[in-house]
N, C-alpha and C positions, 0 to 999 in steps of 0.2 A: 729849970729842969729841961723842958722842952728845946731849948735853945742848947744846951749843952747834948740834948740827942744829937740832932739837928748836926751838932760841929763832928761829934765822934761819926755819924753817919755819913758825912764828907770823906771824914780825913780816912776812913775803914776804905769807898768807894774810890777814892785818889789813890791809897795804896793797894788795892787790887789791883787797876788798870796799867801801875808803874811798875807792879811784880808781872805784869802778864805781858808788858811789850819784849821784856827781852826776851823770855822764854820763846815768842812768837820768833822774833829776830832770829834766836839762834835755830829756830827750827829751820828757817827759810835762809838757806845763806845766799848772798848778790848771785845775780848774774852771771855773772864777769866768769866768779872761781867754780859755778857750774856748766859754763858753757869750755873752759878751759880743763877741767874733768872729764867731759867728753869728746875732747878733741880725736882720742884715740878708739873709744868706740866707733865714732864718724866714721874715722877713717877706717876702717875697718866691715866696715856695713858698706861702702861705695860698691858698685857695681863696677870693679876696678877691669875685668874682662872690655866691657861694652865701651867705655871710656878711653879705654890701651888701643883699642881696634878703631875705631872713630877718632883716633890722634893718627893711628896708624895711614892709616885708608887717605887721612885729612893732607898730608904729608905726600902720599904717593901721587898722584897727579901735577902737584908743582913739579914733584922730580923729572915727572915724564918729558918738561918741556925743556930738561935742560938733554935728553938722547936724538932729538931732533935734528935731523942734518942740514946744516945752510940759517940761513940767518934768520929770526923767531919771528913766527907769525903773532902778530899781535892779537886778532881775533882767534886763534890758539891758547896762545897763554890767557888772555881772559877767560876762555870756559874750561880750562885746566884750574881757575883759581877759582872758579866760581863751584867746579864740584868739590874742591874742597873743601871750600864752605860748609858745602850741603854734606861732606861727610863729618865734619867735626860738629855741626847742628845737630847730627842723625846720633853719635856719641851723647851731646850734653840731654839728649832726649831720656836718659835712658837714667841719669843722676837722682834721680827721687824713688828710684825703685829701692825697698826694700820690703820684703817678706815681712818680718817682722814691725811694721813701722806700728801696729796699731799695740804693740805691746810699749814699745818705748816712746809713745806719745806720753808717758805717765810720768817723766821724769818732770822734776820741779821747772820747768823752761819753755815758754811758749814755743811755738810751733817755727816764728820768724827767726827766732833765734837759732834752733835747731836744721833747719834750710838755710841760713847765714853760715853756717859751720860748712856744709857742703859747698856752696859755692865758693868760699872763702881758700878751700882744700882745693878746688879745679881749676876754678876760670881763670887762674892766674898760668896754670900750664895748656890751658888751649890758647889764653893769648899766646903764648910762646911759641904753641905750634902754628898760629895763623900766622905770626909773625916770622918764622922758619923758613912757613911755605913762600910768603912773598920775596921773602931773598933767594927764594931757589930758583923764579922764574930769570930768567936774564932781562939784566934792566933795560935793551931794547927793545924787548916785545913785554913790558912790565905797565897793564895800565894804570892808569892814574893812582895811585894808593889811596889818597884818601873816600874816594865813590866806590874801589871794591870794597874796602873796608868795613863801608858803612850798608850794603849791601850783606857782609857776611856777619855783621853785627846783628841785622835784623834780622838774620835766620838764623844765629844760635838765639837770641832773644825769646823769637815767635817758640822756639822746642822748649824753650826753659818755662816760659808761658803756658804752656800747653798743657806741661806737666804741674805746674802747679794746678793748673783748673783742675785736670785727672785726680792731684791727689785730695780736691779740697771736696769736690762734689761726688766723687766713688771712694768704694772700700777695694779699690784696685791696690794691692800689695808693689805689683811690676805693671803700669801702665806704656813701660816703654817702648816694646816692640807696637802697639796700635799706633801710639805718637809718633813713630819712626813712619809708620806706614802711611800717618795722614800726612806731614810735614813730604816725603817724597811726592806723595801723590798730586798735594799741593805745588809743588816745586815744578814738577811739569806740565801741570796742568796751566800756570800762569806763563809757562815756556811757551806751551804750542797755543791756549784759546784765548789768550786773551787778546781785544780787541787793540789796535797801533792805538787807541790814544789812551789807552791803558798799559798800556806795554810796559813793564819790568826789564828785562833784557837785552836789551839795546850796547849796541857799539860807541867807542869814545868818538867816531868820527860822526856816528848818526844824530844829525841835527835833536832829536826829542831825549839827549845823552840828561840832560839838565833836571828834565821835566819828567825823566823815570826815575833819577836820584833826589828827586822829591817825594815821589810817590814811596820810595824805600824810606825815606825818614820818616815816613807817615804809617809804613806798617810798624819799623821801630817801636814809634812812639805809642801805637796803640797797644804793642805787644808788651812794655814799659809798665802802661797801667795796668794794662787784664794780669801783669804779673804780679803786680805790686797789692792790687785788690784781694789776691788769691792768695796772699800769705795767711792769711785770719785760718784761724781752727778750721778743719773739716765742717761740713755744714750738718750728717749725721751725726759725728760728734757730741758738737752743741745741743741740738736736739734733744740727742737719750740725757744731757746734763739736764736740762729743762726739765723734762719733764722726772727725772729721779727729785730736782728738787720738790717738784709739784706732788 
């Protein structure tokens, strides 16, 4: 008798668990078709003004260098590419801002996912626009492609970085105008104080050209991780979770 409890008490337990996963299943659908559901939300939440203007801006200084009379200054066109950098940076600064983010944190999809949707929606048209500008410059006064590139890499990086830290550690809805502010402020600040064997800025002809486009893969890469680290939930978030479970 015992022994036939015993089995019915399995087989009851076995079939609760196997009528409970699908229900679970269906409650929770993949990824994939809820991130593909809100493709058009996204899009539509983007800060599309700040973005328009920051492709715009990013785009006008290449042009300037082709109104130039007489043949291209190369230390010209370098700092015509180089503020356009810093204007299509000052744009992706601005890509995490939404008003409402703390109400649509609640859809079924973590947070990486839902910032993979936004970047997925832009940085493919600010390559285009970076990539615009460098054919606007005239290819003899055009430097080296691959050293601005990598240069204007790590300044939209460091903005995109930036804002993820904003969104993860505050309950800043639009954290992008400060970001815009620190990223400029940064920008010149590494212009005019930093010391020559720190130097950033530098010319293709100037001997330390090598040894600043090292120091640019080095904020890259740091910008890389501090972004990659800042995708996790807000850290308030988590928090009020904790403790409502407690």
């Amino acid at each position: 008798m015992a022994g036939s409890v015993g089995s019915a008490g399995t087989v009851r337990s076995v079939g609760g668990a196997s009528a409970g996963r699908p229900a679970e299943a269906a409650a929770t659908p993949p990824t994939h078709i809820v991130a593909r559901a809100l493709l058009r939300p996204v899009w539509h939440s983007l800060p599309r003004w700040a973005l328009m203007t920051g492709a715009v801006l990013g785009l006008l200084p290449a042009a300037v260098s082709r109104t130039v009379s007489g043949p291209p200054d190369p230390w010209l066109c370098l700092n015509l590419l180089r503020a356009s950098a810093l204007a299509l940076a000052l744009g992706l600064a601005f890509l995490l801002d939404d008003p409402a983010r703390h109400t649509t944190a609640t859809v079924p999809v973590r947070r990486p996912v839902r910032t993979g949707l936004r970047l997925a929606l832009v940085v493919p048209s600010m390559a285009a626009c970076w990539t615009a500008a460098l054919f606007l410059v005239p290819a003899k006064g055009r430097p080296p492609v691959g050293a601005i590139t990598l240069e204007a890499a790590a300044l939209m990086v460091l903005a995109l970085a930036s804002a993820l830290v904003a969104v993860r550690h505050s309950d800043a809805g639009e954290p992008g105008i400060a970001i815009s502010a620190g990223i400029l402020g940064a920008f010149f600040g590494a212009a005019l104080l930093l010391p020559e064997r720190w130097e950033l800025f530098v010319g293709p002809s100037d001997p330390h050209w090598d040894d600043a486009h090292r120091r640019w893969a080095g904020v890259l890469a740091v910008a890389v991780l501090v972004g990659v680290r800042s995708l996790a939930e807000p850290l308030r978030r988590r928090r009020t979770i904790v403790l409502a479970h407690r």
